[in-house]
VODOVEX-180329 format. One line per 3 residues: number of its first residue (from 1); their letters; for each residue x, y, z of N, C-alpha, C. Coordinates in nm, 2 decimals, m for minus. Example, Ala and Ser with C-alpha at 12.3 -4.5 7.8 and 13.67 -1.06 7.14 Angstrom:
BEGIN
1> as> 1.32:m0.57:0.78:1.23:m0.45:0.78:1.32:m0.33:0.78; 1.28:m0.22:0.71:1.37:m0.11:0.71:1.29:0.00:0.79
END
This chain:
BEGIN
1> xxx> 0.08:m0.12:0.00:0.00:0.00:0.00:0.09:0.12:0.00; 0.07:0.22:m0.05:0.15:0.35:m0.07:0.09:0.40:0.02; 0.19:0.51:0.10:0.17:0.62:0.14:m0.01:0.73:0.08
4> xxx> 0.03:0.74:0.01:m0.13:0.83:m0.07:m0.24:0.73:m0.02; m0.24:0.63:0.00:m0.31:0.51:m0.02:m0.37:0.51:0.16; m0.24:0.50:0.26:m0.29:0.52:0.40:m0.32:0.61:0.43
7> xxx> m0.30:0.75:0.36:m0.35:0.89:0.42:m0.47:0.90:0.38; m0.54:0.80:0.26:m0.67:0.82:0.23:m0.77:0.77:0.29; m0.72:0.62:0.38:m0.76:0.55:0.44:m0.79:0.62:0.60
10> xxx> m0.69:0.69:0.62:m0.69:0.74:0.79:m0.75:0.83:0.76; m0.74:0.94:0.66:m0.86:1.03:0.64:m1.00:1.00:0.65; m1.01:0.89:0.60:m1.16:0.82:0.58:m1.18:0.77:0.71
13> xxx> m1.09:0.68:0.76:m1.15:0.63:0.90:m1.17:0.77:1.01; m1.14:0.87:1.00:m1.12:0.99:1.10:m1.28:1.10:1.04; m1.34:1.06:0.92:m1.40:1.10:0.91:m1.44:1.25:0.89
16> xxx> m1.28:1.28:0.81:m1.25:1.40:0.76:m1.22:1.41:0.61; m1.27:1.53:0.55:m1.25:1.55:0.39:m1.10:1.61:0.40; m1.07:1.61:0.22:m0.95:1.68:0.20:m0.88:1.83:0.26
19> xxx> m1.02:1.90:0.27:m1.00:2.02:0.31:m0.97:1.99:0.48; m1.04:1.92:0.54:m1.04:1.90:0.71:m0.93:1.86:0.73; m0.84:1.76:0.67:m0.71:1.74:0.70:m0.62:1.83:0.68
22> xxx> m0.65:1.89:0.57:m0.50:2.01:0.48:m0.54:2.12:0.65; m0.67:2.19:0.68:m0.65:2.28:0.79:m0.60:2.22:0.88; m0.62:2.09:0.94:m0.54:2.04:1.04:m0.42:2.03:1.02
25> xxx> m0.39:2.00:0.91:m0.20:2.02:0.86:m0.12:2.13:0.84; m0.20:2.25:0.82:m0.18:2.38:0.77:m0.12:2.38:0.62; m0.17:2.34:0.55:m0.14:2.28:0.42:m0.28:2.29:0.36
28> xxx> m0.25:2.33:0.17:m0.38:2.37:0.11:m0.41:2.16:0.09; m0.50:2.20:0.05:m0.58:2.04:0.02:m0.59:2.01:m0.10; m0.48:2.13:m0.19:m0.45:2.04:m0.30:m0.33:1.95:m0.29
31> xxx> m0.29:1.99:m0.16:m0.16:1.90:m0.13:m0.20:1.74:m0.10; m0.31:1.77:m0.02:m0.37:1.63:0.01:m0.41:1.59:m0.07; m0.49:1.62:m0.18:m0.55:1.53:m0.27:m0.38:1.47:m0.37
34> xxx> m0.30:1.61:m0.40:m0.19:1.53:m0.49:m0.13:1.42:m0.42; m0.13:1.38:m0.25:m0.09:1.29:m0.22:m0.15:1.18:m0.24; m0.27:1.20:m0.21:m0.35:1.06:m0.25:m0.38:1.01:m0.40
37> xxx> m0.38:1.10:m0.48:m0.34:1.04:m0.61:m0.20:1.00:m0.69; m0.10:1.01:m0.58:0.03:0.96:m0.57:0.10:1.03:m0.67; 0.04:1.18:m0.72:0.13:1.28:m0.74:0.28:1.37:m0.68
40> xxx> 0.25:1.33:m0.56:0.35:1.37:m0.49:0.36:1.28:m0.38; 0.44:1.31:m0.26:0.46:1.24:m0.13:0.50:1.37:m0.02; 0.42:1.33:0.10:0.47:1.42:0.22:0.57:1.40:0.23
43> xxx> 0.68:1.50:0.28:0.81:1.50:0.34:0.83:1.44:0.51; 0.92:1.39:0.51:0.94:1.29:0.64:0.89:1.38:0.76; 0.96:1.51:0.76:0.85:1.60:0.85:0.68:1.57:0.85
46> xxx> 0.66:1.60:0.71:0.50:1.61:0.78:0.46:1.47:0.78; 0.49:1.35:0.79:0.45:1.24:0.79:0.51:1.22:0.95; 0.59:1.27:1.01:0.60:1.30:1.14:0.50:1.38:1.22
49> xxx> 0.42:1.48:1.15:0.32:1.57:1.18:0.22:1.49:1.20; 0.18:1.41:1.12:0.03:1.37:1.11:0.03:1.21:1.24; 0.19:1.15:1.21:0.20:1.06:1.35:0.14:1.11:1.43
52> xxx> 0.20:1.21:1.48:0.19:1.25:1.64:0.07:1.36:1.63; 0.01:1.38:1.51:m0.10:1.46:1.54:m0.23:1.36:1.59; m0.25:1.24:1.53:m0.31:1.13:1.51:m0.27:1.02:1.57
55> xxx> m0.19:1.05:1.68:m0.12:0.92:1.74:m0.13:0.84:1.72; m0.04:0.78:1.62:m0.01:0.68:1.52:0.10:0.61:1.54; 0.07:0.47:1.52:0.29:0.40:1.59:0.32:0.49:1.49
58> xxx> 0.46:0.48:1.52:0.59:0.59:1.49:0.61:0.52:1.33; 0.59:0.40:1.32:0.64:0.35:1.20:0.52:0.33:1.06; 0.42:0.38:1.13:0.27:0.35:1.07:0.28:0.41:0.87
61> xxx> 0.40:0.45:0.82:0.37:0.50:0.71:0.51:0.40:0.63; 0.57:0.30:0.70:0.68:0.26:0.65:0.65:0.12:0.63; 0.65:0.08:0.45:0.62:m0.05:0.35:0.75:m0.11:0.40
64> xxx> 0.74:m0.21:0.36:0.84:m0.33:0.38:0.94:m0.31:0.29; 0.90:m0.23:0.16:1.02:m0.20:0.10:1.10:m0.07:0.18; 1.06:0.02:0.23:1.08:0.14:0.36:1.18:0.10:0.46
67> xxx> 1.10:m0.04:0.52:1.16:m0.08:0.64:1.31:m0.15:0.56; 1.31:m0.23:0.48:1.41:m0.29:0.40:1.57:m0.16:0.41; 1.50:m0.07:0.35:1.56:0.05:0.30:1.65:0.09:0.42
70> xxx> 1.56:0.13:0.56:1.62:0.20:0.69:1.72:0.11:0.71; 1.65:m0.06:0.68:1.79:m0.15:0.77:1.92:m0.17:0.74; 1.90:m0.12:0.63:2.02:m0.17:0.50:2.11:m0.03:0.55
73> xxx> 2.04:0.08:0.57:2.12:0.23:0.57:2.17:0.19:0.71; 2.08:0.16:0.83:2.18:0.15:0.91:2.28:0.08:0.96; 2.27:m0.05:0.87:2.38:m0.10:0.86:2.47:m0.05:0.85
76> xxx> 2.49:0.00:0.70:2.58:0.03:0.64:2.64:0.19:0.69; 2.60:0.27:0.76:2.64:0.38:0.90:2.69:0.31:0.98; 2.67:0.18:1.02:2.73:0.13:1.18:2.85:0.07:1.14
79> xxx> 2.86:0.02:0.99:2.98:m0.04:0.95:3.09:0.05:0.93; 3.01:0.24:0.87:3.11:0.35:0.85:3.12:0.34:0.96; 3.05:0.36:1.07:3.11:0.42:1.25:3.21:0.33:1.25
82> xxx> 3.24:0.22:1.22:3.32:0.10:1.31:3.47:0.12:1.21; 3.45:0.17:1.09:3.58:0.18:1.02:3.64:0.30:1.02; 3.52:0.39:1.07:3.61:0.52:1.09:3.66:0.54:1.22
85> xxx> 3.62:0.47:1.36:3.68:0.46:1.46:3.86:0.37:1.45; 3.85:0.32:1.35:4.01:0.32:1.35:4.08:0.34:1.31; 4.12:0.46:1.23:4.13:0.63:1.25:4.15:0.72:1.32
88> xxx> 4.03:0.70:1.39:3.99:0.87:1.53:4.01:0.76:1.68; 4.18:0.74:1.67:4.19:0.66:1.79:4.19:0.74:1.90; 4.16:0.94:1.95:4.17:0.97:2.04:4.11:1.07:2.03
91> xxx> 4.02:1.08:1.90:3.91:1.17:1.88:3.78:1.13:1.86; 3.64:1.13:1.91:3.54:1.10:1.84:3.55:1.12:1.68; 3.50:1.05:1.57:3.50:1.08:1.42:3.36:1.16:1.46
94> xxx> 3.36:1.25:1.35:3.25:1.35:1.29:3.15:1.29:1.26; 3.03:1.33:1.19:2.92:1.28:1.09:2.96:1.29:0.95; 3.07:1.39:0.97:3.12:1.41:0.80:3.20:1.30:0.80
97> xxx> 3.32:1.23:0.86:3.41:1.15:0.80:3.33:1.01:0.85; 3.24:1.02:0.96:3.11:0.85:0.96:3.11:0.86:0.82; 3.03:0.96:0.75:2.97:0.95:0.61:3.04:0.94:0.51
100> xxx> 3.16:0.98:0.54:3.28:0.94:0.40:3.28:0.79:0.42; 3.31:0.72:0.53:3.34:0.56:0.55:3.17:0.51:0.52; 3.08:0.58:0.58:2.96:0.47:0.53:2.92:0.52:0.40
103> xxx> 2.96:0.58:0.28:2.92:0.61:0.17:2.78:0.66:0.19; 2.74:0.74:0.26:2.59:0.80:0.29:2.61:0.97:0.31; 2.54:1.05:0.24:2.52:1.18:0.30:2.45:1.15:0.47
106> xxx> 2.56:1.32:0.48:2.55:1.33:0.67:2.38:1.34:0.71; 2.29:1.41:0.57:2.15:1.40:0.61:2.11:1.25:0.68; 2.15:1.15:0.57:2.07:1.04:0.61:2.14:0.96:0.77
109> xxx> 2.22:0.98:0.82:2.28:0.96:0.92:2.19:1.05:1.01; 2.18:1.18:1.02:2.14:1.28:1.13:1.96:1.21:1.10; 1.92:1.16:1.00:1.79:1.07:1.00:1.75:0.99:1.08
112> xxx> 1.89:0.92:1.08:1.85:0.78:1.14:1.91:0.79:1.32; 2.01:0.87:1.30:2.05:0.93:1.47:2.08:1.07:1.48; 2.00:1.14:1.53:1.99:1.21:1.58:2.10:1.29:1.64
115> xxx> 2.14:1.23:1.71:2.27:1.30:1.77:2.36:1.15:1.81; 2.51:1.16:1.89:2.59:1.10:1.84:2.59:0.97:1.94; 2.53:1.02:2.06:2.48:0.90:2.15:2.36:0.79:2.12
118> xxx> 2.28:0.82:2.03:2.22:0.75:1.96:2.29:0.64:1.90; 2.38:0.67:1.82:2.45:0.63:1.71:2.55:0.52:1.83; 2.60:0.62:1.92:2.67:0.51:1.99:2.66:0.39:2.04
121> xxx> 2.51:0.40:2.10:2.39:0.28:2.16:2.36:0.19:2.08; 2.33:0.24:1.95:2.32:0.15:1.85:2.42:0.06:1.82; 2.54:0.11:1.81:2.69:0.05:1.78:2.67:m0.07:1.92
124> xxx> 2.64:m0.04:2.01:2.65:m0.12:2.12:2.59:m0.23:2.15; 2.47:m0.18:2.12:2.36:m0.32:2.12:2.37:m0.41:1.97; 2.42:m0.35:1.90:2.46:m0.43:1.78:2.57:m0.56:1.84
127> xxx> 2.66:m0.52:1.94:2.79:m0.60:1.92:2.74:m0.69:2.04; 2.67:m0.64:2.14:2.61:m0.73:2.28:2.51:m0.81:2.21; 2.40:m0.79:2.12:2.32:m0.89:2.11:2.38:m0.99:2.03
130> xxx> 2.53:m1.05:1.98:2.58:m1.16:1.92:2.63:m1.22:2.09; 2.61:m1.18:2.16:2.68:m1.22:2.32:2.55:m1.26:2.45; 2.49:m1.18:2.48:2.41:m1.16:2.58:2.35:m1.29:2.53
133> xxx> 2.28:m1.31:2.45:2.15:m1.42:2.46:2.17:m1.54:2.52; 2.34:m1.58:2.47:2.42:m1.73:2.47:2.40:m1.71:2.65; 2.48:m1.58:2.68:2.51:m1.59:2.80:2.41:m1.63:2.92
136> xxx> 2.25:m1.56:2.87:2.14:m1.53:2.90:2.05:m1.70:2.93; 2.10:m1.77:2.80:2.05:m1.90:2.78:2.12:m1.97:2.89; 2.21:m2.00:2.96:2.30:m2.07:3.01:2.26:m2.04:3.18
139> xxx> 2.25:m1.93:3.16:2.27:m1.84:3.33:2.16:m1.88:3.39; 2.01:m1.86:3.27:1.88:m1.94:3.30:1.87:m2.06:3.34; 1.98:m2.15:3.28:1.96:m2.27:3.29:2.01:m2.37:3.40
142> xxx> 2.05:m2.22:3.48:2.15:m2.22:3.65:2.24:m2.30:3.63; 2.34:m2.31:3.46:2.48:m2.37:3.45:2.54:m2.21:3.56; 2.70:m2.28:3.56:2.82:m2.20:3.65:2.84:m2.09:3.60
145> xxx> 2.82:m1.96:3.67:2.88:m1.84:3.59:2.98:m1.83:3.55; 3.10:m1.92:3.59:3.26:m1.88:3.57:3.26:m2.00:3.44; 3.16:m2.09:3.43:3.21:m2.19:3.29:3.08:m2.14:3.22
148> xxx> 2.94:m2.06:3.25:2.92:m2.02:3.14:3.02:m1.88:3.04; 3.07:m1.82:3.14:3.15:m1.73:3.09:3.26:m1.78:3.00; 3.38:m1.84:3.06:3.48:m1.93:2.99:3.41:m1.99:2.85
151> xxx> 3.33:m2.08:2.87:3.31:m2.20:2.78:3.21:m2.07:2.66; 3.15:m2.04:2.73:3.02:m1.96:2.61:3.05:m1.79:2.55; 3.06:m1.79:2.66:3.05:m1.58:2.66:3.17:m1.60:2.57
154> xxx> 3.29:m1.63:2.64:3.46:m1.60:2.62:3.46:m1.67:2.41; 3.39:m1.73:2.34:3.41:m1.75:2.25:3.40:m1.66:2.16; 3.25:m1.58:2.19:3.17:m1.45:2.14:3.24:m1.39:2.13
157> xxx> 3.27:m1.33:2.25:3.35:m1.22:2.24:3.51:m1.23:2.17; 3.55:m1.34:2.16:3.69:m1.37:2.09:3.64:m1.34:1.90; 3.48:m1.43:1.88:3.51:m1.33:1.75:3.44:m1.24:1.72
160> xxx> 3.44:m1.11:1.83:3.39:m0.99:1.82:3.52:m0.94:1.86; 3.60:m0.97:1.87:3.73:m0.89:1.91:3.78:m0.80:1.89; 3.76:m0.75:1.70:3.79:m0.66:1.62:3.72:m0.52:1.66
163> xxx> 3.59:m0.55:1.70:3.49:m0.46:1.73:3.53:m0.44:1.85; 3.52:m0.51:2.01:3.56:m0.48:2.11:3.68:m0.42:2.16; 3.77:m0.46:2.08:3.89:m0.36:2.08:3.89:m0.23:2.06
166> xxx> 3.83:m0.18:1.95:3.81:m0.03:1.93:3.67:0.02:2.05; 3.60:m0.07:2.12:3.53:0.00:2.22:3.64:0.00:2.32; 3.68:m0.08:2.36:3.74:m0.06:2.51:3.91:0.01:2.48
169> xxx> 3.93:0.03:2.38:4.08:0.16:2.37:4.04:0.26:2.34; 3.92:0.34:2.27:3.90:0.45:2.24:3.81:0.53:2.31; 3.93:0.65:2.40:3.86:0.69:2.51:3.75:0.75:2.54
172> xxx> 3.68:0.81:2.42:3.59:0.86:2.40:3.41:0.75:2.42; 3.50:0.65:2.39:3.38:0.53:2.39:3.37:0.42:2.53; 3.50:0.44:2.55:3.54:0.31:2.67:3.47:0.34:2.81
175> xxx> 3.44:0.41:2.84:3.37:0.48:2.96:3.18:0.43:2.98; 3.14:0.48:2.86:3.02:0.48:2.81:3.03:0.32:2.83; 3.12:0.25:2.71:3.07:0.09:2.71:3.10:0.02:2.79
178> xxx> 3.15:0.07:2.90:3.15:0.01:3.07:3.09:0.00:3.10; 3.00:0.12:3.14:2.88:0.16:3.20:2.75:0.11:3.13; 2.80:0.10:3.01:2.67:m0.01:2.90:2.67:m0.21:2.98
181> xxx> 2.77:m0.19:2.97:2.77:m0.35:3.03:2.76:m0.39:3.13; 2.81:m0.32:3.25:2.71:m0.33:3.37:2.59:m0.35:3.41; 2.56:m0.24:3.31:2.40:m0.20:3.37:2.32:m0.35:3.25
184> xxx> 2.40:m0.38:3.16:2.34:m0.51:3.09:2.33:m0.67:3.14; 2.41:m0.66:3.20:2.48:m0.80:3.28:2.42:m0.77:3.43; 2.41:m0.68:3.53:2.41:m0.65:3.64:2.29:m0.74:3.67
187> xxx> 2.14:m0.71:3.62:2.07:m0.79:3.63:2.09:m0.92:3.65; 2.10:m0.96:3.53:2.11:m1.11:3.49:2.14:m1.17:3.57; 2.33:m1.11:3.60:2.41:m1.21:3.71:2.30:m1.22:3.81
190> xxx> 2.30:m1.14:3.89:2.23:m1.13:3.98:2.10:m1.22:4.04; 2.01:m1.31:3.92:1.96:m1.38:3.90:2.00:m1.53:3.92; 2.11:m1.50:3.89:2.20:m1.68:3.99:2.29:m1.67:4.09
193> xxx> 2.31:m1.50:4.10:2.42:m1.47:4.23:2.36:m1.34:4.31; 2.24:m1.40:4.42:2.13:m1.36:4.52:2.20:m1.25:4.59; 2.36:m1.28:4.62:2.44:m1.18:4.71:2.47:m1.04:4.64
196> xxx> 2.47:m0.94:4.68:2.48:m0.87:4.57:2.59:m0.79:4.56; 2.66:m0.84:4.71:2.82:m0.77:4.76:2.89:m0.84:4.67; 2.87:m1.01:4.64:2.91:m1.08:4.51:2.88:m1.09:4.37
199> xxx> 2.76:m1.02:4.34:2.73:m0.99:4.21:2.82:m0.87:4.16; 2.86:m0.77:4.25:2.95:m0.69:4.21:3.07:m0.68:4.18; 3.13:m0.79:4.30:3.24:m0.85:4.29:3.27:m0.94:4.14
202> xxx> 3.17:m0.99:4.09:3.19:m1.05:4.01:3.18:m0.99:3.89; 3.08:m0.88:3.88:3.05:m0.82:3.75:3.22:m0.73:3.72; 3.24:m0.70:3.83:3.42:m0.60:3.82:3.48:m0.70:3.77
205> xxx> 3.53:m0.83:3.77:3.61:m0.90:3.79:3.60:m0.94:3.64; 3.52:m0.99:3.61:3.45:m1.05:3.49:3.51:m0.95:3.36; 3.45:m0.82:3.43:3.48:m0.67:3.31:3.64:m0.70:3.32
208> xxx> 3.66:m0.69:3.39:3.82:m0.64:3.40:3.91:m0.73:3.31; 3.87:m0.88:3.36:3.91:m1.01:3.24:3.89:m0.95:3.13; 3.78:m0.92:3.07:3.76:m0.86:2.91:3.90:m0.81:2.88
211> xxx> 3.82:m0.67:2.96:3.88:m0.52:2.95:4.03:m0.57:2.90; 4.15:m0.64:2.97:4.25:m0.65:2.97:4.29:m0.75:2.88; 4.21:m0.86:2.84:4.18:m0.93:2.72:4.19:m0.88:2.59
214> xxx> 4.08:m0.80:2.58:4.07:m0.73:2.41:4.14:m0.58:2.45; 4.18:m0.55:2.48:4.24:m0.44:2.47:4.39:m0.44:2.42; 4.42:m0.54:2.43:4.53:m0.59:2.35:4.49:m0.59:2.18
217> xxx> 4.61:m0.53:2.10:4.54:m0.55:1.96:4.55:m0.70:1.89; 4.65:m0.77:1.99:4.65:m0.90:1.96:4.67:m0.98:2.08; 4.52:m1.01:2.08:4.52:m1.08:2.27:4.47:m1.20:2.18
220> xxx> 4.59:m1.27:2.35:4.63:m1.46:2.35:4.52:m1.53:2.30; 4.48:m1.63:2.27:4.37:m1.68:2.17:4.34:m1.74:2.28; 4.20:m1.76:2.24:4.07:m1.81:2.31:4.16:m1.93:2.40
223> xxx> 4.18:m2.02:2.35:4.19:m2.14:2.46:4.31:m2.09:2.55; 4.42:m2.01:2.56:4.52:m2.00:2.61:4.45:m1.86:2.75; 4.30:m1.80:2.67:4.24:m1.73:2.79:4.20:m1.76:2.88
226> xxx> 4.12:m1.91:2.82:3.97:m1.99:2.90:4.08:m2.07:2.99; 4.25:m2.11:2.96:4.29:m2.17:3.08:4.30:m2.06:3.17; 4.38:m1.93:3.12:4.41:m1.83:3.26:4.28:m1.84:3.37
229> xxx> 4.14:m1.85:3.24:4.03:m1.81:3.38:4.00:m1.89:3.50; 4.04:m2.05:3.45:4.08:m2.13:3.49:4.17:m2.14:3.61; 4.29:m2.10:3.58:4.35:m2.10:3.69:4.30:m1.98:3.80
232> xxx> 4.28:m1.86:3.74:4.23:m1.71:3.84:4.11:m1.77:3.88; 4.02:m1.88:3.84:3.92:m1.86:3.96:3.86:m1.98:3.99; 4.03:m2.09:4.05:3.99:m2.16:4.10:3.95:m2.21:4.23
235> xxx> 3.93:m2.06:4.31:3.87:m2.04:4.43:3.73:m2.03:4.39; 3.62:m2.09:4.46:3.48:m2.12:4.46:3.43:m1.97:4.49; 3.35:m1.98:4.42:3.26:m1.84:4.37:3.23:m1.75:4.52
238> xxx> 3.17:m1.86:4.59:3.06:m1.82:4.70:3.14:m1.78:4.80; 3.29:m1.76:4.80:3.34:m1.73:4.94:3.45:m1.61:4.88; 3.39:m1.50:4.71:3.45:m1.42:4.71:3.42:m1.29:4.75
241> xx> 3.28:m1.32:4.82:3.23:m1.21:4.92:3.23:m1.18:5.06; 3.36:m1.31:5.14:3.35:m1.34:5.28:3.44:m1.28:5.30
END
């Protein structure tokens, strides 16, 4: 269904003429009618206008080929963020040189984020959701936090490395994606470790293993990590809070 096609429909269900919508829009109603005869298209502004005039989901005007479109752009922005951060190793990158690496004008970026903490959250939950679920599945399943981490988490993250590296050295980002993974994990653990002087103890400990892991641009490979963790915590969990 096109756009012209739902504004004719929500006009009709609202039980307003051409002219009743264009005064509500502040727009002549020849505007309305050229959209519904698919003469023209409203601009992403006023299709923003009519959302929230008509409280409408937020996505209520975007076809499958639309949604197609956004996913592909933001991809391909999150893959510029990720190749231009190895470059700007002590500067945040711009929207202009994002956009040189994601082959996108800075419009369609300032589209899809707004401002740069957006952009950064996004980068984030992109690289935790290949991690969290595994972790999530296991913790549920009241396996060991130190062998679901070793055995499960510790693989993920070995091949997300490339990506985790440039979070946890680039100082601009490493702070923020601390404070992202705490507050991600803090729960969870918490859920099979009731103490919470020990949830802490462990959520630090855990971070810090990463932290000093990938922050290396060439850290020791997975099985030569999963023995270190092995040996650092072959003291029993439950007595690192006594």
């Amino acid at each position: 269904m096109t756009i012209g096609n739902q504004i004719k429909l929500l006009r009709q269900a609202k039980g307003l003429t051409q002219r009743d919508l264009a005064d509500a829009l502040f727009i002549s109603f020849q505007a309305v009618s050229s959209w519904e005869r698919q003469q023209s298209q409203p601009t992403a502004d006023m299709l923003m206008t009519i959302i929230e005039k008509y409280q409408l989901p937020s996505d209520f005007f975007m076809t499958p080929t639309s949604i197609q479109k956004t996913t592909q752009e933001k991809e391909q922005i999150l893959r510029g963020f990720l190749e231009s951060l190895k470059y700007c190793a002590h500067t945040q990158p711009s929207y202009e040189i994002i956009a040189q690496f994601a082959n996108l004008p800075c419009t369609i970026i300032h589209q899809h984020f707004p401002d740069y903490d957006a952009l950064v959250n996004q980068l984030m939950m992109s690289v935790d959701e290949q991690i969290k679920p595994i972790v999530e599945t296991h913790l549920l399943a009241h396996d060991d936090l130190i062998t679901t981490f070793s055995t499960y988490m510790a693989p993920r993250l070995y091949a997300e490395r490339e990506k985790l590296h440039l979070l946890y050295t680039r100082p601009y980002l490493r702070e923020t994606w601390l404070h992202f993974i705490k507050l991600r994990y803090q729960q969870l653990i918490a859920q099979c470790q009731p103490n919470p002087i020990a949830t802490t103890y462990l959520l630090d400990v855990l971070i810090t293993f990463i932290s000093v892991w990938l922050s290396d641009a060439h850290p020791e490979p997975l099985a030569a990590f999963q023995q270190r963790i092995a040996q650092l915590t072959h003291v029993p969990i439950q007595s690192w809070s006594k």
